[in-house]
N, CA, C and O of each residue as an XYZ file, in Angstrom:
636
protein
N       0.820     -1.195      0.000
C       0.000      0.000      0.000
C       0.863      1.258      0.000
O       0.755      2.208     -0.776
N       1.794      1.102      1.060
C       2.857      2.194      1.268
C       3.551      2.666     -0.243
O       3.467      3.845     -0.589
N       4.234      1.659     -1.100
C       4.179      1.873     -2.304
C       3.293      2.309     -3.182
O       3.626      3.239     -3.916
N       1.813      1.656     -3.307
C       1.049      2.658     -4.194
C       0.599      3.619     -4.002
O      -0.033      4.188     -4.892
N       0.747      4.120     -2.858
C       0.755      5.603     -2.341
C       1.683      6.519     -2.678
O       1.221      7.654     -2.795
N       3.139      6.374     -2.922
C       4.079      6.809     -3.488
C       3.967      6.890     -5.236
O       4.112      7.955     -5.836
N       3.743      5.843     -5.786
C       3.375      5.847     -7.229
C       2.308      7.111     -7.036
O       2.729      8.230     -7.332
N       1.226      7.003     -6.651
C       0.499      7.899     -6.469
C       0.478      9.346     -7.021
O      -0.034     10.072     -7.873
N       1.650      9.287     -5.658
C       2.323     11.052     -5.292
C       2.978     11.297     -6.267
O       2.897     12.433     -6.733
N       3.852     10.299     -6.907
C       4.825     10.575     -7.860
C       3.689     11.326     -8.936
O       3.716     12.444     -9.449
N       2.568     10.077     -9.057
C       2.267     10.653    -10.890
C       1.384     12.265    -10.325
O       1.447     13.293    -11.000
N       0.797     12.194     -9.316
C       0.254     13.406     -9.171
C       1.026     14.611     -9.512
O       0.505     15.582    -10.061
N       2.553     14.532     -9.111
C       3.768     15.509     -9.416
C       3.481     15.578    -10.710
O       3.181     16.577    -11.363
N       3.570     14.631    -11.005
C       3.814     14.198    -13.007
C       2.875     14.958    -13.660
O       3.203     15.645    -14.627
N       1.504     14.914    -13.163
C       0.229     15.464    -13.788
C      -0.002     17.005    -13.508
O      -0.888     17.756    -13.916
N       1.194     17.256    -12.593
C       1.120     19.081    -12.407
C       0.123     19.250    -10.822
O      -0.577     20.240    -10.613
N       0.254     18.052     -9.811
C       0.159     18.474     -8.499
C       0.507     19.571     -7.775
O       0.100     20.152     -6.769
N       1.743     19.736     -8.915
C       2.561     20.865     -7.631
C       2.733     21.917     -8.957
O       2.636     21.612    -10.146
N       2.988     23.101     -8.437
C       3.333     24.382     -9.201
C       4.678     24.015    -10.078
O       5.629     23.374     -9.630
N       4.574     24.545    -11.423
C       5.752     24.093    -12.211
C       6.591     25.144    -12.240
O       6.095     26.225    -12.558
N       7.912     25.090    -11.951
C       8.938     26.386    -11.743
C       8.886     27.254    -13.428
O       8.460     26.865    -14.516
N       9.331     28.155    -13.127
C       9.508     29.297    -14.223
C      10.475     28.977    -14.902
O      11.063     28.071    -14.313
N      10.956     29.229    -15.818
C      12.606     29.097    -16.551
C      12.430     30.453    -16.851
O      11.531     30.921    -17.550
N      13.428     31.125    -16.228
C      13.486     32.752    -17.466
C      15.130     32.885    -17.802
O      16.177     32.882    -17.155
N      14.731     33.001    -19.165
C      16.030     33.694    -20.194
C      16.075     35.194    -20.132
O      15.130     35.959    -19.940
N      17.379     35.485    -20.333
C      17.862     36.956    -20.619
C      18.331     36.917    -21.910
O      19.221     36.212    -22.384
N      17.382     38.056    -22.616
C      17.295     38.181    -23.868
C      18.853     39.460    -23.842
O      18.769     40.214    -22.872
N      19.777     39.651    -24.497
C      20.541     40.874    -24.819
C      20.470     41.624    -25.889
O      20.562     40.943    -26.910
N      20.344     42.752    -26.079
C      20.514     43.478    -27.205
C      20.499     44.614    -26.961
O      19.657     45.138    -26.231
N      21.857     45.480    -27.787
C      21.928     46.542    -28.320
C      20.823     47.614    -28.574
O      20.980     48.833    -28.516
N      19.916     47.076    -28.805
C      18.805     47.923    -29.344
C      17.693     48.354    -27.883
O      17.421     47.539    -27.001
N      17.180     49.798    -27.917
C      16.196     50.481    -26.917
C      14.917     49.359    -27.031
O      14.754     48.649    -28.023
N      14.132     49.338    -25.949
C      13.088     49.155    -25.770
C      12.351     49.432    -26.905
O      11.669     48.591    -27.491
N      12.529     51.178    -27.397
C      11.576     51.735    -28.222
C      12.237     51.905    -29.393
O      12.267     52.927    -30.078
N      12.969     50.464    -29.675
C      13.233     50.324    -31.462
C      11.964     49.097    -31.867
O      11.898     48.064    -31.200
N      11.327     49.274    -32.634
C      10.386     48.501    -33.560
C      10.786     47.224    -33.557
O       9.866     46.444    -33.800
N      12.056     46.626    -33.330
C      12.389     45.137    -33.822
C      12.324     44.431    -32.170
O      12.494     43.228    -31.977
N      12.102     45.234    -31.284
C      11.600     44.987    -29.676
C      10.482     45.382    -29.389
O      10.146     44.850    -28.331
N       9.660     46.091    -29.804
C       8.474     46.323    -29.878
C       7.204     45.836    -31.025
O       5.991     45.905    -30.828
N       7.517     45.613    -31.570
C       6.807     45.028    -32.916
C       6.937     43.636    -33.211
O       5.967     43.082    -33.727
N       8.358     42.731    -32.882
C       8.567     42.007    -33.050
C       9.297     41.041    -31.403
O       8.908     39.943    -31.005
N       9.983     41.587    -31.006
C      10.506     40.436    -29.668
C       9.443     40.464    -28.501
O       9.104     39.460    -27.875
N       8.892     41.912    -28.257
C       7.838     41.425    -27.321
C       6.549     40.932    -27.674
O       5.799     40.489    -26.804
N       6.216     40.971    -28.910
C       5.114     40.116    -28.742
C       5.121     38.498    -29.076
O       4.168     37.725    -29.179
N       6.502     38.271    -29.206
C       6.593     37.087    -29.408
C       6.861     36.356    -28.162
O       6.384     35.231    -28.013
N       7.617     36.928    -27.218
C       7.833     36.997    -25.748
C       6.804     36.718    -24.996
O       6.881     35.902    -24.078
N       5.416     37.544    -25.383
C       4.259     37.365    -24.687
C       3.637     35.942    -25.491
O       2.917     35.190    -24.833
N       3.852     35.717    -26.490
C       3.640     34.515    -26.793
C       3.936     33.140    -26.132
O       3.353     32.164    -25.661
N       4.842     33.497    -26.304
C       5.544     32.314    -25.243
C       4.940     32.076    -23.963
O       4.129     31.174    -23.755
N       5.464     33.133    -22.867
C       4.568     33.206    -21.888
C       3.122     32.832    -21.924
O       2.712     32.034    -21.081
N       2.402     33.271    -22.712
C       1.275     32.929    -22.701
C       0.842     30.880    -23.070
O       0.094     30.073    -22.519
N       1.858     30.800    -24.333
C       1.625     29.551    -24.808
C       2.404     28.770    -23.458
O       1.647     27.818    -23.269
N       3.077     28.706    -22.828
C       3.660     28.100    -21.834
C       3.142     28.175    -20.445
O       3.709     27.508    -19.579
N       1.812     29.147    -20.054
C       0.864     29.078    -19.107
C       2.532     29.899    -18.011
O       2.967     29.435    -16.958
N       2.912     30.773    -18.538
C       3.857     30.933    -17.833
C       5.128     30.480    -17.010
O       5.869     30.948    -16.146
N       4.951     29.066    -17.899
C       6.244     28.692    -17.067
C       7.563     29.220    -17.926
O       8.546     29.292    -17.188
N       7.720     29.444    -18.717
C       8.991     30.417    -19.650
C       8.500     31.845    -19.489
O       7.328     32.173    -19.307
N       9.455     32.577    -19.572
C       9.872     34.309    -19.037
C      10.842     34.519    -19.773
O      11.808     33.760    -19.700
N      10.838     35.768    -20.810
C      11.742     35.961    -21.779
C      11.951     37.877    -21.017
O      11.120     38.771    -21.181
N      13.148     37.997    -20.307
C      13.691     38.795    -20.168
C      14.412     40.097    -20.728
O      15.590     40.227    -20.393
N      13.892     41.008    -21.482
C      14.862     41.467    -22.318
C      15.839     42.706    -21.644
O      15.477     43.606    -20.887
N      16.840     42.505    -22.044
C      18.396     43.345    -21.561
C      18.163     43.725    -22.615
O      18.132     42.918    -23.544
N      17.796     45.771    -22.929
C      18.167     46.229    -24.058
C      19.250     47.384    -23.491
O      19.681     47.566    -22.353
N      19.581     48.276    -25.090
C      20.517     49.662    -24.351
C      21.619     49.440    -24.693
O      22.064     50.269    -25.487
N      22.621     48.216    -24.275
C      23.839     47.636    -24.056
C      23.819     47.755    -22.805
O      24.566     48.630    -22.367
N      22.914     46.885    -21.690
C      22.641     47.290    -20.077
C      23.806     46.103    -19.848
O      24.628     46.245    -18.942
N      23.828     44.979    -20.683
C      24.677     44.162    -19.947
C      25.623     44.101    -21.190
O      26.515     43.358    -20.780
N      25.913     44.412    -22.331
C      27.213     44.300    -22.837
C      26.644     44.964    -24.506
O      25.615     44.956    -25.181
N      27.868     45.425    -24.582
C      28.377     46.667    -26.375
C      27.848     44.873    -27.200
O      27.907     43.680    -26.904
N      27.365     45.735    -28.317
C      26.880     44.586    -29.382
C      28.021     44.261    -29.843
O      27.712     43.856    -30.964
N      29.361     44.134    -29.739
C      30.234     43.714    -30.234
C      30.730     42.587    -29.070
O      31.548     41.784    -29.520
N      30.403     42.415    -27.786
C      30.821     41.808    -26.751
C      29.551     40.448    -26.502
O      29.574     39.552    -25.658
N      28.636     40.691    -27.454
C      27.405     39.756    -27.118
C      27.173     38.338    -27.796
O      26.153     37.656    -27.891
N      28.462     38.135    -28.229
C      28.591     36.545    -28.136
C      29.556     36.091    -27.408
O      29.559     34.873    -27.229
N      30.716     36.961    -26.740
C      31.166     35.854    -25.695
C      30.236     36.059    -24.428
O      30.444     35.319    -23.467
N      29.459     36.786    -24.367
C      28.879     37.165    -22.715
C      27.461     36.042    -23.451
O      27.401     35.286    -22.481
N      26.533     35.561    -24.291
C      25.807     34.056    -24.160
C      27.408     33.440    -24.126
O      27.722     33.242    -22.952
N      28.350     33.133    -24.941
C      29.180     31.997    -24.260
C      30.190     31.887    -23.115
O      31.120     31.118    -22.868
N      29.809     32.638    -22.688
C      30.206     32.928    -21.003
C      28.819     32.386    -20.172
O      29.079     31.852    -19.094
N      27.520     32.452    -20.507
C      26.315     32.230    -19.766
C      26.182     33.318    -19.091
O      25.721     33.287    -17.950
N      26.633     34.661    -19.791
C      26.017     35.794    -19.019
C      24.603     36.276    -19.792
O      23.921     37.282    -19.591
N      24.478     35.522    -20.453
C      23.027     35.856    -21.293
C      22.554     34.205    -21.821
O      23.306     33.242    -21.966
N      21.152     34.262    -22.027
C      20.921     32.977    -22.438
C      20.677     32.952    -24.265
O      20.894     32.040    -25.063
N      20.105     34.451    -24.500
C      20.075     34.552    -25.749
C      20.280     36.044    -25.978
O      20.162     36.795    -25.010
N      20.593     36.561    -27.242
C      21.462     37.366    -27.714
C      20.952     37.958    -29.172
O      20.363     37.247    -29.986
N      21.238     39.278    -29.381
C      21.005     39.595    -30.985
C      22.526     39.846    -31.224
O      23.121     40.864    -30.869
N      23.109     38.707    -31.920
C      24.297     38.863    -32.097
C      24.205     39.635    -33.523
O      23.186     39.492    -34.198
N      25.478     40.612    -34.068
C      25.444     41.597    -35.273
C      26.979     40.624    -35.769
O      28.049     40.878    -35.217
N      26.892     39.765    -36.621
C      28.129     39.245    -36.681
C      29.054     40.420    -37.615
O      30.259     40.370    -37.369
N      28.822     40.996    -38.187
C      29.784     41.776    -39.208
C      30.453     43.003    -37.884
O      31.145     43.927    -38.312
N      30.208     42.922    -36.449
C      30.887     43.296    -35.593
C      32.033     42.204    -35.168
O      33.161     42.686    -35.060
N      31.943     41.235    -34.991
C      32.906     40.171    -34.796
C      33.093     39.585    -35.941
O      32.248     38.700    -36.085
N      33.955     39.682    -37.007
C      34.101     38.907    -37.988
C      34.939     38.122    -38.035
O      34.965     37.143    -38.782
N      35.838     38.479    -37.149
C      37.098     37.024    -36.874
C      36.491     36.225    -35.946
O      37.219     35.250    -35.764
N      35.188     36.152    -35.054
C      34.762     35.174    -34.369
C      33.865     34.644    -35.535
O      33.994     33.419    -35.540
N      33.062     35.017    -36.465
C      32.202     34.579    -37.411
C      32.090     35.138    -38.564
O      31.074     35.695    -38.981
N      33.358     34.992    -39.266
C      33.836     35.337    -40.688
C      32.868     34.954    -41.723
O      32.726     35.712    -42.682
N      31.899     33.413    -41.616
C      31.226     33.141    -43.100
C      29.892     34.000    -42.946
O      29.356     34.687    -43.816
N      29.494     33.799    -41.658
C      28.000     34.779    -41.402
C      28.183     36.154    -41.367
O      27.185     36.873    -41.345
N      29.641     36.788    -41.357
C      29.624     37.933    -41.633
C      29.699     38.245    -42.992
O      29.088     39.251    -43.352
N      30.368     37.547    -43.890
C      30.057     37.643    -45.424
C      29.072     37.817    -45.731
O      28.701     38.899    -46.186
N      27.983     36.334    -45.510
C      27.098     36.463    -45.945
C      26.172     37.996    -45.515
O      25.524     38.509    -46.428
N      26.156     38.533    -44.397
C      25.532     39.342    -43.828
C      25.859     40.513    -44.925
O      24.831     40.853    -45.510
N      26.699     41.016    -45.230
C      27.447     42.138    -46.419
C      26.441     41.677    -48.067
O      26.664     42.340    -49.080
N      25.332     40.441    -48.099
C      25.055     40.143    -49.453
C      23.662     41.425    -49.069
O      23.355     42.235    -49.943
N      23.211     41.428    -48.194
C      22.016     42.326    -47.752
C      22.387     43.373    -48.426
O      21.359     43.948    -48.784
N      23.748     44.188    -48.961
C      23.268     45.405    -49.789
C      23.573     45.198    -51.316
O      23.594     46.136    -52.112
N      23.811     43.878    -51.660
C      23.913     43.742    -52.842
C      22.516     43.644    -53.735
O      22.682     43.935    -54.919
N      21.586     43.392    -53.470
C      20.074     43.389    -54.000
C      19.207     44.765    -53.891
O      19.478     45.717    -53.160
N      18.150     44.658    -54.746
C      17.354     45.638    -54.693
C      16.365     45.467    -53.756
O      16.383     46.554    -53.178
N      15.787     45.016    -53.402
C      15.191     44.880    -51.878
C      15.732     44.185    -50.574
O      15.591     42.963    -50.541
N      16.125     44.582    -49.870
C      16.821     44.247    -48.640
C      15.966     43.368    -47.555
O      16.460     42.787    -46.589
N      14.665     43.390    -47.894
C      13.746     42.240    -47.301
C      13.990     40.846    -47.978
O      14.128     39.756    -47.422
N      14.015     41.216    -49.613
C      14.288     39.335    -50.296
C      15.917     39.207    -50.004
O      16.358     38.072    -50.183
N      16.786     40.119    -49.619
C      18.156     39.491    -49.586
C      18.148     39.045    -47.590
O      18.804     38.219    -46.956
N      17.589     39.576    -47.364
C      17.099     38.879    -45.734
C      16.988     37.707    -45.643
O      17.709     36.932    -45.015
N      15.665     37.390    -46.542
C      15.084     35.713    -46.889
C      16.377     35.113    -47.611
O      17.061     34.253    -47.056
N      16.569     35.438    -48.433
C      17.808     34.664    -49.063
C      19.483     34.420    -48.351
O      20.355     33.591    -48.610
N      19.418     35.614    -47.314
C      20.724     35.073    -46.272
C      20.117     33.896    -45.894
O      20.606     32.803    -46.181
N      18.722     34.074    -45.050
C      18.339     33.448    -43.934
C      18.240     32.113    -44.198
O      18.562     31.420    -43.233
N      17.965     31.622    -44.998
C      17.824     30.340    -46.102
C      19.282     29.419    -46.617
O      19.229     28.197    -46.757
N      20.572     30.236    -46.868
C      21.610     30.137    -47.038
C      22.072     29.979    -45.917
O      22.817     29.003    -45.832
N      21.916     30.607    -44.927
C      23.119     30.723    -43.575
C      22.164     29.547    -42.662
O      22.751     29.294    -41.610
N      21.015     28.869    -42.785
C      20.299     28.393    -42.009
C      20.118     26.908    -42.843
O      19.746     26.095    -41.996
N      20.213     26.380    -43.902
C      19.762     25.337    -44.857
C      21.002     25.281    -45.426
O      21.184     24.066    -45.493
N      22.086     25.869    -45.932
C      22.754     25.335    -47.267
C      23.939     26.016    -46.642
O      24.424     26.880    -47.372
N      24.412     25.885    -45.713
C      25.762     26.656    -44.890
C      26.337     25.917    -43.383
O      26.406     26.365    -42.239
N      26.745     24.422    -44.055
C      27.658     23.864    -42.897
C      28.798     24.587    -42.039
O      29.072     24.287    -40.877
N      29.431     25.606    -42.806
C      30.445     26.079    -42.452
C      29.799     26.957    -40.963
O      30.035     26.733    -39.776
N      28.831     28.108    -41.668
C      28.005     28.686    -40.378
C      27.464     28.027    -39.431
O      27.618     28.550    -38.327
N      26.850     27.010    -39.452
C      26.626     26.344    -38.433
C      27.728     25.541    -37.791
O      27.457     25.222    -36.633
N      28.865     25.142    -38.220
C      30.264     25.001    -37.471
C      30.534     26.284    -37.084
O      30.749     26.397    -35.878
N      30.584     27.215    -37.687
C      30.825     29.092    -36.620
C      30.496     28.705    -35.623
O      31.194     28.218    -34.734
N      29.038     28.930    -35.659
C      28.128     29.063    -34.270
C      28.785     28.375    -33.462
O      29.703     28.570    -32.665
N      27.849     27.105    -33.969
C      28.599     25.623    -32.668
C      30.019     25.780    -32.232
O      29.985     25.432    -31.052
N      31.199     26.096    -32.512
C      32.504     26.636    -31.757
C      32.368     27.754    -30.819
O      33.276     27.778    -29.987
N      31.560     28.619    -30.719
C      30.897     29.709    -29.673
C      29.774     29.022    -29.131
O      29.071     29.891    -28.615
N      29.252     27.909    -28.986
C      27.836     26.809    -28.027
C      26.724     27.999    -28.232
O      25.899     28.401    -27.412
N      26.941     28.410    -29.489
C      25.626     29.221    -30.015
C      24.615     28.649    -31.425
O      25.176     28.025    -32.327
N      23.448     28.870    -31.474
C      22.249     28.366    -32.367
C      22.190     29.571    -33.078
O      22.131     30.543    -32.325
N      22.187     29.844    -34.298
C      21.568     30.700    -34.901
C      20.072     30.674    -35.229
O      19.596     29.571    -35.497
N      19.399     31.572    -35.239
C      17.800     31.164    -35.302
C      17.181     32.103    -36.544
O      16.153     31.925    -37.197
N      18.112     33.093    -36.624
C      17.382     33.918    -37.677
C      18.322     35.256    -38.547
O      19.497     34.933    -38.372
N      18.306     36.050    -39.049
C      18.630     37.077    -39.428
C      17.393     38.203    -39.863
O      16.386     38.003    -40.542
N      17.780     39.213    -39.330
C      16.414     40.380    -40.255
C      17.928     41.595    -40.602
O      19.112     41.764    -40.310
N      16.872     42.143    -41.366
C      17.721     43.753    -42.333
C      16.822     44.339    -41.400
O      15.663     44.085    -41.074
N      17.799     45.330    -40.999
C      16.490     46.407    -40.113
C      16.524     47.679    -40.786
O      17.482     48.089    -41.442
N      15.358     48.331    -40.583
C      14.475     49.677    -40.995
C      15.909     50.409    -41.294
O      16.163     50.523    -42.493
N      16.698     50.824    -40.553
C      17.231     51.961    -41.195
C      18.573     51.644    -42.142
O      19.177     52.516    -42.767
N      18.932     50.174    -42.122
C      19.759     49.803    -43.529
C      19.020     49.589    -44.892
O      19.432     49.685    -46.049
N      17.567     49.207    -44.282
C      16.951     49.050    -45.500
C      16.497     50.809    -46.144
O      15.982     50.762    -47.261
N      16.628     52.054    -45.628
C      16.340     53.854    -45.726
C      17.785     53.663    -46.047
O      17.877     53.903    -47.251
N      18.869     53.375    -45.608
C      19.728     54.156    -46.239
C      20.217     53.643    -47.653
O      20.852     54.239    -48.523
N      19.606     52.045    -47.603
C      20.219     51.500    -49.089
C      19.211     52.475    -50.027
O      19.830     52.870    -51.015
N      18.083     52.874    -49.988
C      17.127     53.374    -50.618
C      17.515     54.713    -51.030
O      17.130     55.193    -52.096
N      18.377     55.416    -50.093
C      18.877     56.366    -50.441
C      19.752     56.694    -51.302
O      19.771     57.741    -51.950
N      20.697     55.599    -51.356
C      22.188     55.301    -52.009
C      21.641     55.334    -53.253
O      22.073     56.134    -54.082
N      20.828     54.648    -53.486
C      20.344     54.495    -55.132
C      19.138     56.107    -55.571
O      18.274     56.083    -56.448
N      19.435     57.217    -54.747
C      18.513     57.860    -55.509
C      19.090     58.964    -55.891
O      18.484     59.762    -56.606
């Protein structure tokens, strides 16, 4: 009996008896609160999470450079002073020389949104080398965007 009382307790744990702890990440980035690619785009995806996870994930964001210069924000995730990061690789290019190339194809096209998709596709699907980058820094790449004001000034260049 003493045993199936324990099975019991166990699966009750199992089934969410007890309160499930939080996990929260610290998001880093360079960028204000009140830039569009944190407001438009990281917090509501943030609240997503939270929400889809009944709150047990908490996405923290460090903006400003509160905890480190965008040039310092891949050894501070591979230090574990951050859990995730908007890394700018064409700031570190001797830590990530092929993703910084590729990052430089963004002003070679006439729209800087399809050369976005077309890094992102290349550096994420058809780029062993970048994903050996990363993985030597115990970092995931997850995405790339062109932001608002490279995509105004390429617009400018051409007028």
């Amino acid at each position: 009996m003493r045993q199936l009382r324990h099975a019991g307790f166990a699966l009750l744990l199992a089934a969410g008896g007890a309160p499930a702890a939080t996990d929260e990440y610290i998001y880093a980035s360079s960028l204000p609160e009140t830039h569009s690619t944190y407001s438009l785009g990281l917090l509501p995806f943030f609240e997503r999470v939270r929400t889809a996870t009944d709150g047990r994930v908490v996405i923290k964001y460090f903006g400003t450079e509160s905890v480190g210069k965008a040039s310092t924000l891949l050894s501070l995730v591979e230090k574990q002073g951050a859990d995730v990061a908007q890394i700018v690789d064409i700031y570190m290019p001797a830590a990530l020389p092929v993703s910084a190339l590729l990052s430089d194809a963004f002003v070679m096209g006439e729209d800087a949104r399809i050369m976005a998709t077309a890094v992102n596709a290349m550096r994420l699907l058809d780029c062993p080398e970048c994903t050996e980058e990363f993985a030597v820094h115990n970092v995931i790449n997850f995405g790339t965007y062109v932001s608002t004001q490279r995509n105004l000034l390429m617009l400018q260049g051409r007028t």
